[in-house]
PyMOL Python script that loads the backbone (N, CA, C, O; Angstrom):
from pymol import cmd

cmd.read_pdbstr("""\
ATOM      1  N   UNK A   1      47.148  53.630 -23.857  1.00  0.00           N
ATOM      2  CA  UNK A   1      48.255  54.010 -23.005  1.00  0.00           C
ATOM      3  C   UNK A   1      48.069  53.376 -21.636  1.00  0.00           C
ATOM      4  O   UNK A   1      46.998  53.328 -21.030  1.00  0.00           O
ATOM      5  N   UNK A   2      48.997  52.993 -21.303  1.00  0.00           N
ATOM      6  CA  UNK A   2      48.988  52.350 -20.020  1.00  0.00           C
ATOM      7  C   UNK A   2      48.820  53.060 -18.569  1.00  0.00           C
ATOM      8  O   UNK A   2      49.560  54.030 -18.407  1.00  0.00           O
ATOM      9  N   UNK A   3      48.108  52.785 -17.674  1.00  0.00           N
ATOM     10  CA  UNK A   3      47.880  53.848 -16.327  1.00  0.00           C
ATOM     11  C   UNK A   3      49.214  53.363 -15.330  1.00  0.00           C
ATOM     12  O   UNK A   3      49.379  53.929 -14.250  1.00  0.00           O
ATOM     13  N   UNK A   4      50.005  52.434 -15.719  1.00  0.00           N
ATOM     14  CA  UNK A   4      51.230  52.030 -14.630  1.00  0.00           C
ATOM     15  C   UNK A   4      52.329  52.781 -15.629  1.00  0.00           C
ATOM     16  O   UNK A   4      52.482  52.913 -16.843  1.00  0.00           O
ATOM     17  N   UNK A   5      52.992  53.191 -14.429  1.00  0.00           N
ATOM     18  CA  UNK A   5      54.488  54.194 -15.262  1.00  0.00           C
ATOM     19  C   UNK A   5      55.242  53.399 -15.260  1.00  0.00           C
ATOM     20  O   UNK A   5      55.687  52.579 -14.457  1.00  0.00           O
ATOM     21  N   UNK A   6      55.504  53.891 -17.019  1.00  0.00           N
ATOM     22  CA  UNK A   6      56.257  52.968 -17.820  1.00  0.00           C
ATOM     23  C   UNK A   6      57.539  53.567 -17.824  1.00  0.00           C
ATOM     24  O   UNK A   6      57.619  54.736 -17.446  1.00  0.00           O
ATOM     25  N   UNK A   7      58.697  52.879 -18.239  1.00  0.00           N
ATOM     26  CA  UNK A   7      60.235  53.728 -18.721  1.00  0.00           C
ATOM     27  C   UNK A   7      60.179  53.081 -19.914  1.00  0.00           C
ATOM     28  O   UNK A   7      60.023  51.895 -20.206  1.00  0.00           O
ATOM     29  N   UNK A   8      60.409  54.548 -20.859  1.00  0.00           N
ATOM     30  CA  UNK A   8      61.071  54.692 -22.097  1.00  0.00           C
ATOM     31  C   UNK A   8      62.224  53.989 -22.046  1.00  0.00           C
ATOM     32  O   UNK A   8      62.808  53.537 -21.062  1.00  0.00           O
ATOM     33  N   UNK A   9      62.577  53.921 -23.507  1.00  0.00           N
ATOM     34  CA  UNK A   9      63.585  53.434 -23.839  1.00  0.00           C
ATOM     35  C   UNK A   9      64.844  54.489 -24.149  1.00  0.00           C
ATOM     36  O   UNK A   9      65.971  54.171 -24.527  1.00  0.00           O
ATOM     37  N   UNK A  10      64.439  55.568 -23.936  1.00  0.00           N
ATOM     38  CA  UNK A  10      65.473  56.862 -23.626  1.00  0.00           C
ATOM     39  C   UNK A  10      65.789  56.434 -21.910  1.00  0.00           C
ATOM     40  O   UNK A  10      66.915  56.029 -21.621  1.00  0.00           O
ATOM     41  N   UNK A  11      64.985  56.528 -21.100  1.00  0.00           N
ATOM     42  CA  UNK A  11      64.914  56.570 -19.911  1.00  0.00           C
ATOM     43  C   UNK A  11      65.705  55.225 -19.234  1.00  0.00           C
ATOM     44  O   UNK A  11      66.203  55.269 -18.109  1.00  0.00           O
ATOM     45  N   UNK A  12      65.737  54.105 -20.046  1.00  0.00           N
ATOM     46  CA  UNK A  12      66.103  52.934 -19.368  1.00  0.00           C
ATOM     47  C   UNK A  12      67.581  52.845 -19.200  1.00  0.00           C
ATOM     48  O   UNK A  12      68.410  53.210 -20.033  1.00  0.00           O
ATOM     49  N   UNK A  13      67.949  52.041 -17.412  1.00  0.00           N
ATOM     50  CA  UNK A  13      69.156  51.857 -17.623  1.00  0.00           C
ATOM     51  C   UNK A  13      69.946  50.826 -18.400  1.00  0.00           C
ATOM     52  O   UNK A  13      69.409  50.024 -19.164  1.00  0.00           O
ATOM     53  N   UNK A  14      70.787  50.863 -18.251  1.00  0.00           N
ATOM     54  CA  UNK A  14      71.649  49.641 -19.085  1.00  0.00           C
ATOM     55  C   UNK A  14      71.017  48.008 -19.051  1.00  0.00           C
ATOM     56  O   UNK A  14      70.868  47.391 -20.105  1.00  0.00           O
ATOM     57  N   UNK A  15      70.693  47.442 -17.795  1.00  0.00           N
ATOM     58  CA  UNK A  15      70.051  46.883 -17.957  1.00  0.00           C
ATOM     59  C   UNK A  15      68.478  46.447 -18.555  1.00  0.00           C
ATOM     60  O   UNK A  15      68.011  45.416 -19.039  1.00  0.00           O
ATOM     61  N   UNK A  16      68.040  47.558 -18.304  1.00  0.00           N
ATOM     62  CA  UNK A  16      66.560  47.457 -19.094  1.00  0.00           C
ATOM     63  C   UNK A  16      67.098  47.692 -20.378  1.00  0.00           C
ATOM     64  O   UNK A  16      66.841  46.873 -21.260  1.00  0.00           O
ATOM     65  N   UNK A  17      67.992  48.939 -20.697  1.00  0.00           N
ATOM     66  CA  UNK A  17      68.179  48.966 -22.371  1.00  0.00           C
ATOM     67  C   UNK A  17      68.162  47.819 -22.784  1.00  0.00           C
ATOM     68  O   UNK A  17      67.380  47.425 -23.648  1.00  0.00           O
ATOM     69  N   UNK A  18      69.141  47.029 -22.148  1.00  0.00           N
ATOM     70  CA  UNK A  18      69.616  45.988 -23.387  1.00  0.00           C
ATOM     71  C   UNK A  18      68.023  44.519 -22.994  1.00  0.00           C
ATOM     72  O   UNK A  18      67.845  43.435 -23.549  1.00  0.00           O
ATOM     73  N   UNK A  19      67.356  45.070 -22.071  1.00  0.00           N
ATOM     74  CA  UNK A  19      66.457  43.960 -22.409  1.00  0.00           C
ATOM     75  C   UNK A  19      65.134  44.580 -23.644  1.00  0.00           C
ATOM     76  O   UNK A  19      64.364  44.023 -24.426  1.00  0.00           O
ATOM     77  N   UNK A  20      65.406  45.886 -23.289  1.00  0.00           N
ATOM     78  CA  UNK A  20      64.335  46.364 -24.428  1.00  0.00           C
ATOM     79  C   UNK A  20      65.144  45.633 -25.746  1.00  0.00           C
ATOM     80  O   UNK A  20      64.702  44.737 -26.465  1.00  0.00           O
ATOM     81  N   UNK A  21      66.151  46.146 -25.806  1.00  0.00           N
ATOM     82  CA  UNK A  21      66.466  46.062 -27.135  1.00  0.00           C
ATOM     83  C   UNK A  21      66.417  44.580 -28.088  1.00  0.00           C
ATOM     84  O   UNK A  21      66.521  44.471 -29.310  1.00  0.00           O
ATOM     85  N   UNK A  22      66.220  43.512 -27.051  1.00  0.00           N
ATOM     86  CA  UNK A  22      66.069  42.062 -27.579  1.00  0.00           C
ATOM     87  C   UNK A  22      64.123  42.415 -27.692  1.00  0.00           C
ATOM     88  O   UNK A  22      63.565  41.320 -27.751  1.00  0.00           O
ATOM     89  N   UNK A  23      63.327  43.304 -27.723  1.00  0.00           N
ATOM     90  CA  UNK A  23      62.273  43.366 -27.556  1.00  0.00           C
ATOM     91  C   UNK A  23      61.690  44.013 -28.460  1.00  0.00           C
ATOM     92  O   UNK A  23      60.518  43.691 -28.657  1.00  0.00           O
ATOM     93  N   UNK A  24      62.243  45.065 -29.266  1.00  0.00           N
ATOM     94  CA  UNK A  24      62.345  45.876 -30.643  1.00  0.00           C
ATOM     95  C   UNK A  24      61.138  44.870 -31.576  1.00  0.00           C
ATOM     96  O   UNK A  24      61.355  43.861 -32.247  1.00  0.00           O
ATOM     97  N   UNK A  25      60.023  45.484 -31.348  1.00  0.00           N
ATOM     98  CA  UNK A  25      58.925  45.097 -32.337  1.00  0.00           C
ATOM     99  C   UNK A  25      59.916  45.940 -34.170  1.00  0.00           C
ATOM    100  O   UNK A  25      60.223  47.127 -34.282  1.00  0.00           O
ATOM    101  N   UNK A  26      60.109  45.062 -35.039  1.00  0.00           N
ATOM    102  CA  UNK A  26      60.516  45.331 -36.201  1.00  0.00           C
ATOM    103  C   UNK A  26      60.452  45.820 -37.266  1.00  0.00           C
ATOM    104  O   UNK A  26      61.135  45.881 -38.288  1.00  0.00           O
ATOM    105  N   UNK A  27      59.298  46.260 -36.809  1.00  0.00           N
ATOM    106  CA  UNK A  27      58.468  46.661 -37.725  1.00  0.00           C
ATOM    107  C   UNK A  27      58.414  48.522 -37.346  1.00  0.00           C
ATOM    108  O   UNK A  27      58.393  49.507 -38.084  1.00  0.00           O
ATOM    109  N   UNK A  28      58.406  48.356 -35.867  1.00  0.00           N
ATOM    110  CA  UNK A  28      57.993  49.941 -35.220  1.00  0.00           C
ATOM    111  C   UNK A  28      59.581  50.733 -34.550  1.00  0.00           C
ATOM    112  O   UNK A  28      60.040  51.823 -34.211  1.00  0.00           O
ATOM    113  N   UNK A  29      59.922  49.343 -34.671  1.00  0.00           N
ATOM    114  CA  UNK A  29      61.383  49.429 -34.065  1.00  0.00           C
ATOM    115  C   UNK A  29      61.278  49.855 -32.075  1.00  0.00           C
ATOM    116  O   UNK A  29      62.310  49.878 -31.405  1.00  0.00           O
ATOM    117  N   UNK A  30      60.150  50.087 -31.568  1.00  0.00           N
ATOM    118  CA  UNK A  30      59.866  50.222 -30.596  1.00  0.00           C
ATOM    119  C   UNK A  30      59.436  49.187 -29.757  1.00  0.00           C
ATOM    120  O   UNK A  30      59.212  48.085 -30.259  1.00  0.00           O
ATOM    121  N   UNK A  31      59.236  49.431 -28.166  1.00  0.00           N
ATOM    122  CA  UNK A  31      59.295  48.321 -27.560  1.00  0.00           C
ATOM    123  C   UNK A  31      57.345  48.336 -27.292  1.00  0.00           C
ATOM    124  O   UNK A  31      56.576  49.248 -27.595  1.00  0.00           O
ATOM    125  N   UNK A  32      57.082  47.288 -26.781  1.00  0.00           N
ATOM    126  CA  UNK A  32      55.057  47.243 -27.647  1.00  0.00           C
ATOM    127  C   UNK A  32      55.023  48.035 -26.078  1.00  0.00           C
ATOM    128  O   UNK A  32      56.109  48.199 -25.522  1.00  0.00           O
ATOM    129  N   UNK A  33      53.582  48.583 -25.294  1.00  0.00           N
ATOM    130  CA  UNK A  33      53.461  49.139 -24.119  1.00  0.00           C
ATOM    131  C   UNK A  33      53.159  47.926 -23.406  1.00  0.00           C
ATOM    132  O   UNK A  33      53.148  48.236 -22.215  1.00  0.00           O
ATOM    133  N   UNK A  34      52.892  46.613 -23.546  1.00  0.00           N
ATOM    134  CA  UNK A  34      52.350  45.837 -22.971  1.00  0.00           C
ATOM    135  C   UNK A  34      53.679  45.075 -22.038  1.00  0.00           C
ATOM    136  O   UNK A  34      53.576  44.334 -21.060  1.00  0.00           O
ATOM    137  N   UNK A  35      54.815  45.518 -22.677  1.00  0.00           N
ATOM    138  CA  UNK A  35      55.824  44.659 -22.292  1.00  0.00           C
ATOM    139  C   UNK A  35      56.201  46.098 -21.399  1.00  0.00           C
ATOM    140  O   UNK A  35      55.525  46.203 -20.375  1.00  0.00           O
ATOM    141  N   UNK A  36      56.783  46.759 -21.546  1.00  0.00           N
ATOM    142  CA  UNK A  36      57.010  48.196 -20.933  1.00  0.00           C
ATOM    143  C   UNK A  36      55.956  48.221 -19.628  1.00  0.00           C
ATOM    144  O   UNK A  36      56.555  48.432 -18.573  1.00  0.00           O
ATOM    145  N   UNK A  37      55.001  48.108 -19.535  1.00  0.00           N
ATOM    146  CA  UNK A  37      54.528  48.241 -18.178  1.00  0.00           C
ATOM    147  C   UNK A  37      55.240  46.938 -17.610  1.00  0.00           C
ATOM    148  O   UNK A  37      54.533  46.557 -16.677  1.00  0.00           O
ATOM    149  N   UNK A  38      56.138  46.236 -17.735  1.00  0.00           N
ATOM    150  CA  UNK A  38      56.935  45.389 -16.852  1.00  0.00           C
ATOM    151  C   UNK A  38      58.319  46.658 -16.501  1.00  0.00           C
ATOM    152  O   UNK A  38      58.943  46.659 -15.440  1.00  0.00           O
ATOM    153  N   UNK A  39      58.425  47.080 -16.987  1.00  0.00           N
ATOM    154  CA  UNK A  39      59.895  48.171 -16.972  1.00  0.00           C
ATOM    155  C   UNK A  39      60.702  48.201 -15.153  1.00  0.00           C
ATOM    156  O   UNK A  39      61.821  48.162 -14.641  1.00  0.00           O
ATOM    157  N   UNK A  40      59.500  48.279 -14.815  1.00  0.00           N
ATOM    158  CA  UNK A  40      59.874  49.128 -13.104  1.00  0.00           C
ATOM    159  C   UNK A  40      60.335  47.506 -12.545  1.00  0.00           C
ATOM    160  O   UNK A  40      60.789  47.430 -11.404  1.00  0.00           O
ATOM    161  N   UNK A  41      60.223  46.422 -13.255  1.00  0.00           N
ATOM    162  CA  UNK A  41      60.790  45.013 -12.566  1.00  0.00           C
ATOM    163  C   UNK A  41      61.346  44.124 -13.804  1.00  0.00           C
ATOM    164  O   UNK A  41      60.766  43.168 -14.318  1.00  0.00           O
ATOM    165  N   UNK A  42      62.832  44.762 -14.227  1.00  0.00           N
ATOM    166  CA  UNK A  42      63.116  43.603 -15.216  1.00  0.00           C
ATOM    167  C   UNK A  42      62.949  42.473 -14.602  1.00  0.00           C
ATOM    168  O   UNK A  42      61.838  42.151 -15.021  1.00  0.00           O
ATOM    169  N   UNK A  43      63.264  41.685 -13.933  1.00  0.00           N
ATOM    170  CA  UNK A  43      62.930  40.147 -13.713  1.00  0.00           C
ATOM    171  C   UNK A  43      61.912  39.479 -14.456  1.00  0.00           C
ATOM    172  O   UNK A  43      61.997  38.565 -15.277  1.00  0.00           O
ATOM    173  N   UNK A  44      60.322  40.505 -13.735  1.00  0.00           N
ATOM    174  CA  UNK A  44      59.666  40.473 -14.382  1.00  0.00           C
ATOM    175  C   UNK A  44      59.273  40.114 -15.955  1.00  0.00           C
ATOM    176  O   UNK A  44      58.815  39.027 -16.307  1.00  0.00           O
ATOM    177  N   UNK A  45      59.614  41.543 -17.070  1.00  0.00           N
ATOM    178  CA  UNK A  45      60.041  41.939 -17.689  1.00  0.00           C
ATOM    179  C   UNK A  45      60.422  40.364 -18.574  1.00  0.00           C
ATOM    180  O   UNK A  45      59.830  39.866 -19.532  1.00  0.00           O
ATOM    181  N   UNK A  46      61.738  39.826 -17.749  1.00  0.00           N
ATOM    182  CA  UNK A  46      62.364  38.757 -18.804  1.00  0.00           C
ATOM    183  C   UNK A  46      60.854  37.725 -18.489  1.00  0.00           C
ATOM    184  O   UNK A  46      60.231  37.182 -19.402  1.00  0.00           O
ATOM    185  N   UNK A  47      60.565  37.648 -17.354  1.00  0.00           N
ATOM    186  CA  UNK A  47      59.505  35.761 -17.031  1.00  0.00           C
ATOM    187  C   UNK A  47      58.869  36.374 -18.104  1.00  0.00           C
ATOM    188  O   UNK A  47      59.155  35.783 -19.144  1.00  0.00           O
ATOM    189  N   UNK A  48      57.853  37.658 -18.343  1.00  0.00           N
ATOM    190  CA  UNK A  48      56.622  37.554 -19.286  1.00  0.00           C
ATOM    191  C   UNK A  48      57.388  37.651 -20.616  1.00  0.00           C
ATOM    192  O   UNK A  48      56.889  36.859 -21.416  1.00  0.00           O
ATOM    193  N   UNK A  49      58.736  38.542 -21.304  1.00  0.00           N
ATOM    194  CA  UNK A  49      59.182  38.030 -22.572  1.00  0.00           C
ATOM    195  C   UNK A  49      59.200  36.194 -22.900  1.00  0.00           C
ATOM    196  O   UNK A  49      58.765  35.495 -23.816  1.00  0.00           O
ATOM    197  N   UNK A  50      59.898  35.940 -21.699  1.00  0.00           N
ATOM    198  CA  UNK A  50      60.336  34.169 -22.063  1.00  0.00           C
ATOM    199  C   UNK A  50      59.166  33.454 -22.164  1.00  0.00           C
ATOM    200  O   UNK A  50      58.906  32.594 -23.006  1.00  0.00           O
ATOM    201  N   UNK A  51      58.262  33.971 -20.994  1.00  0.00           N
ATOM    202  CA  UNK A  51      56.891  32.905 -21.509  1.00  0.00           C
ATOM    203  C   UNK A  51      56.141  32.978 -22.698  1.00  0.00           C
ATOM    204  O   UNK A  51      55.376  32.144 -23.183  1.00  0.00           O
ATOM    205  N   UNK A  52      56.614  34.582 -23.274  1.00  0.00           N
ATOM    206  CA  UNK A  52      55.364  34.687 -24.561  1.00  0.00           C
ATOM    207  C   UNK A  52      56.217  34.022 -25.835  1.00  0.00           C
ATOM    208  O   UNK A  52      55.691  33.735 -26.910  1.00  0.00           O
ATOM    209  N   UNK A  53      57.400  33.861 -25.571  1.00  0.00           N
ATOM    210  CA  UNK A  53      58.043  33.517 -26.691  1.00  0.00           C
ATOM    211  C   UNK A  53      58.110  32.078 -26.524  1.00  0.00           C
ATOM    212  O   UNK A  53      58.297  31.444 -27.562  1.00  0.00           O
ATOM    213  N   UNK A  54      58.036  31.647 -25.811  1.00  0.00           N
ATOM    214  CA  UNK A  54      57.618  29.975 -25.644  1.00  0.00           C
ATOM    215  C   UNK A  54      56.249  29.730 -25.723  1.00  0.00           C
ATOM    216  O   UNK A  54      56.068  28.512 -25.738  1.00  0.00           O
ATOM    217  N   UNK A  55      55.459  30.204 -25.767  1.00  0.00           N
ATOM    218  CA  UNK A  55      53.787  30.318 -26.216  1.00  0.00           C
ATOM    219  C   UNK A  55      53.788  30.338 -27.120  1.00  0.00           C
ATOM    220  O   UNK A  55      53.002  29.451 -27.454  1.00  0.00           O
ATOM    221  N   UNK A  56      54.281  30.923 -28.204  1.00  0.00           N
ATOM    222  CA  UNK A  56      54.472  31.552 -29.389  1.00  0.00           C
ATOM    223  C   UNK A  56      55.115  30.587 -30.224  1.00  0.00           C
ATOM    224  O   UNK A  56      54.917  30.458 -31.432  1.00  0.00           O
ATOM    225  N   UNK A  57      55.785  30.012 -29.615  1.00  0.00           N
ATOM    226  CA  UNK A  57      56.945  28.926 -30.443  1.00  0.00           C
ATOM    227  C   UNK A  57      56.722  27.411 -30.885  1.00  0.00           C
ATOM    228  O   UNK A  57      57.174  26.753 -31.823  1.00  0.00           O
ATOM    229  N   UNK A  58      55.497  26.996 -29.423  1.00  0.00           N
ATOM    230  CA  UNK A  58      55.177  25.837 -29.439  1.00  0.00           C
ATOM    231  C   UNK A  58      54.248  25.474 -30.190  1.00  0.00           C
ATOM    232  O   UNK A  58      53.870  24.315 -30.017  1.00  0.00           O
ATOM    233  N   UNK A  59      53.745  26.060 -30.968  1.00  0.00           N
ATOM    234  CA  UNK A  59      52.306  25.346 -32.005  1.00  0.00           C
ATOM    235  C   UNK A  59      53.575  25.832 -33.427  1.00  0.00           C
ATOM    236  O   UNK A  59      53.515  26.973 -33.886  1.00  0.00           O
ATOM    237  N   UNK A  60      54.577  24.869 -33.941  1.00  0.00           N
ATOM    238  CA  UNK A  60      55.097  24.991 -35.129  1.00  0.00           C
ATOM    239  C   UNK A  60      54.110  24.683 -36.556  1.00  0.00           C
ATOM    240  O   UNK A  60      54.498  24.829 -37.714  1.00  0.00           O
ATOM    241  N   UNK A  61      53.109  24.345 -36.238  1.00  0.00           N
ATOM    242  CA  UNK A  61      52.083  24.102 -37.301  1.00  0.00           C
ATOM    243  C   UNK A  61      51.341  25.297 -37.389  1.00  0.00           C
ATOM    244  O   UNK A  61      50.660  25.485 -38.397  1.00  0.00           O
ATOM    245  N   UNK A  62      51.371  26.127 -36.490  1.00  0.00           N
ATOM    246  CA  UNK A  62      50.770  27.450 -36.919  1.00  0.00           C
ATOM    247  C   UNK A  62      51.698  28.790 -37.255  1.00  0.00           C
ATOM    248  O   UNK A  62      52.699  29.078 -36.599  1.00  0.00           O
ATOM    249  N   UNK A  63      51.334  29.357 -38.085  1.00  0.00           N
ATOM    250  CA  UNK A  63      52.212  30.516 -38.102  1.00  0.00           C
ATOM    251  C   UNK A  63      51.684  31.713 -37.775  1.00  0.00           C
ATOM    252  O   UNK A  63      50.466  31.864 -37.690  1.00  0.00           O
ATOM    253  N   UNK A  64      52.746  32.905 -37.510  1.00  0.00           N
ATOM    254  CA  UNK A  64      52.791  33.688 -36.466  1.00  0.00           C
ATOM    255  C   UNK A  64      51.163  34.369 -36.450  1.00  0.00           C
ATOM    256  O   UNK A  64      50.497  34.281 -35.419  1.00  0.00           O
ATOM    257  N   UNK A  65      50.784  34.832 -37.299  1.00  0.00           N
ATOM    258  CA  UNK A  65      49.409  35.289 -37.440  1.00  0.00           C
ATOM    259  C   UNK A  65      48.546  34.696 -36.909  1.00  0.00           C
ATOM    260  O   UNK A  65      47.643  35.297 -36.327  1.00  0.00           O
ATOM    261  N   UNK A  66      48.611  33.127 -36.984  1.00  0.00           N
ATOM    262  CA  UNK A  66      47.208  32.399 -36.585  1.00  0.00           C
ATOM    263  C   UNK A  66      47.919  32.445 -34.918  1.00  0.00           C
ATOM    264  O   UNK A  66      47.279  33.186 -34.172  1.00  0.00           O
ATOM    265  N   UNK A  67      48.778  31.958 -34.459  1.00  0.00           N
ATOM    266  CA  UNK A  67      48.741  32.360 -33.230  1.00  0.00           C
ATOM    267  C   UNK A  67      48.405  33.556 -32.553  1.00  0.00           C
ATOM    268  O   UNK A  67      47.678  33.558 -31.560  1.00  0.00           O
ATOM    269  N   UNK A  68      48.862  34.487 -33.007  1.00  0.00           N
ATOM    270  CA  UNK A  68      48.372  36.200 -32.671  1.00  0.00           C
ATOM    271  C   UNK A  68      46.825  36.104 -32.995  1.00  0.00           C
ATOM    272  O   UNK A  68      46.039  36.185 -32.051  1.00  0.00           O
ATOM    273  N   UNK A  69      46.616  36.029 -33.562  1.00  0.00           N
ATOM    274  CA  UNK A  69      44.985  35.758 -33.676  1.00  0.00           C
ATOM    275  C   UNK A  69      44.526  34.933 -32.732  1.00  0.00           C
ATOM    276  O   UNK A  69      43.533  35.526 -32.311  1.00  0.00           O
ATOM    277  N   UNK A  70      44.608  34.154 -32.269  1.00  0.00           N
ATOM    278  CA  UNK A  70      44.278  32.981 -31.069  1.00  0.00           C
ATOM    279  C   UNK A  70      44.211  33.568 -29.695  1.00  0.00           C
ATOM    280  O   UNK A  70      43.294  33.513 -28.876  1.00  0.00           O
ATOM    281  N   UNK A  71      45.513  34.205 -29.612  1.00  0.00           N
ATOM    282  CA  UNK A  71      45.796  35.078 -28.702  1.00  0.00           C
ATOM    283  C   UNK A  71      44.940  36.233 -28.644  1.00  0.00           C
ATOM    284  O   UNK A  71      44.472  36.430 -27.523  1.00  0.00           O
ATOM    285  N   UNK A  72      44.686  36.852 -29.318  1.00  0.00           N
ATOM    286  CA  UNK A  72      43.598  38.117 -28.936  1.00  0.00           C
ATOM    287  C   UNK A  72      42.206  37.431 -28.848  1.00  0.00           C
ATOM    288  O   UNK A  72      41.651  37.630 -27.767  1.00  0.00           O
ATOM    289  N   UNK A  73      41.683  36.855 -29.516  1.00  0.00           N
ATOM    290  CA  UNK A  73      40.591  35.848 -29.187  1.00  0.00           C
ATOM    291  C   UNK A  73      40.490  35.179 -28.018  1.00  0.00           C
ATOM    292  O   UNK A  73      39.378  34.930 -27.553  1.00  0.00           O
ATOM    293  N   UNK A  74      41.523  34.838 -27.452  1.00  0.00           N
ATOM    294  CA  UNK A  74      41.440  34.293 -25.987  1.00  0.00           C
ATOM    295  C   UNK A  74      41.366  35.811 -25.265  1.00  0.00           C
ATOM    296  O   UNK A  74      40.289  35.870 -24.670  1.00  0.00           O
ATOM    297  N   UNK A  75      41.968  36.800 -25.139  1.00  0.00           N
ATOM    298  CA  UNK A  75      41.907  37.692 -24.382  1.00  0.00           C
ATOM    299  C   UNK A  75      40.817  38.579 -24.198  1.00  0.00           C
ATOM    300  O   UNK A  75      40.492  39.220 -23.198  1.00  0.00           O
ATOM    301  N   UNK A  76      39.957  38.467 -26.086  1.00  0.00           N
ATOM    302  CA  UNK A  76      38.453  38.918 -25.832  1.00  0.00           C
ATOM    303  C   UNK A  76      38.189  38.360 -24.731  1.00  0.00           C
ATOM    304  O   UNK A  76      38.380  38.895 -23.639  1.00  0.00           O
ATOM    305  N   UNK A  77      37.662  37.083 -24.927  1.00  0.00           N
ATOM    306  CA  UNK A  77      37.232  36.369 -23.939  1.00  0.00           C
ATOM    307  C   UNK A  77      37.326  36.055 -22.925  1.00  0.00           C
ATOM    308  O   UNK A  77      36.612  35.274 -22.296  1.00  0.00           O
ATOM    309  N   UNK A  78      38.271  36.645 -22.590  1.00  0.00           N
ATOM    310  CA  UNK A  78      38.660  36.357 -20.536  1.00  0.00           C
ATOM    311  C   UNK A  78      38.350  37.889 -20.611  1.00  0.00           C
ATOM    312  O   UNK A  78      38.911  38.250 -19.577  1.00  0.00           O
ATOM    313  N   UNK A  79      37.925  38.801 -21.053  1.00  0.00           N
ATOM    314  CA  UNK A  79      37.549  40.230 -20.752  1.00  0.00           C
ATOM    315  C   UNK A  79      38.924  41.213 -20.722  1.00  0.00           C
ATOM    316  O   UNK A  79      38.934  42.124 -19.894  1.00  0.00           O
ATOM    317  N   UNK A  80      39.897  41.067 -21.473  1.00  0.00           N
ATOM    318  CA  UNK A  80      41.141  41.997 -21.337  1.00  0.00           C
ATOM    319  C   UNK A  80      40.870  42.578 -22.419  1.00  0.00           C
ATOM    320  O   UNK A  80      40.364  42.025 -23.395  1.00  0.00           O
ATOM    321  N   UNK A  81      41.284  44.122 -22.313  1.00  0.00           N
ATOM    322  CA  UNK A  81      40.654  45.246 -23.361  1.00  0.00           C
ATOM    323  C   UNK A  81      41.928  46.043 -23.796  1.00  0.00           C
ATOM    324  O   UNK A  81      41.924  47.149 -24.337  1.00  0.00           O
ATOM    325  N   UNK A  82      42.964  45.327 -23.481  1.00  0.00           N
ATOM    326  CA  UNK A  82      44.620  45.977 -24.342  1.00  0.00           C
ATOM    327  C   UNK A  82      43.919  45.787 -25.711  1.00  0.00           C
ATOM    328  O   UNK A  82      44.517  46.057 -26.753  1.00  0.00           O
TER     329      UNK A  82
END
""", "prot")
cmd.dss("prot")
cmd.show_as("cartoon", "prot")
cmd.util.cbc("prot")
cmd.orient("prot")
């Protein structure tokens, strides 16, 4: 759980709704907490969606797993404990 206050997706206004809602992990149908501690600054919010999805997009030789895997492996390693 995150120590920065987050807004729900009950709680969000129209604008955050509809950015959560392009954000809907598919599986949980919920928005992940990592993106949600952006809440209190959509701007925000959109730069870290757009950059992860352009991170995400650019190695077309890998698929989604091996990138997600890459990705937490790099984050061991720079010491981040999400």
């Amino acid at each position: 759980m995150a120590w920065i206050r987050t807004i729900s997706e009950t709680e969000a206004g129209s604008d955050l709704k509809r950015l959560y809602g392009e954000m809907l992990d598919p599986r949980s149908g919920k928005v992940d907490h990592v993106l949600k501690v952006h809440g209190l600054n959509p701007e925000g919010l959109r730069a870290h969606w757009t950059l992860y999805r352009a991170a995400m997009r650019a190695t077309p030789g890998l698929r989604k797993v091996e990138r997600e895997m890459i990705a937490c492996v790099v984050s061991s390693l720079n010491g981040c404990h999400y």
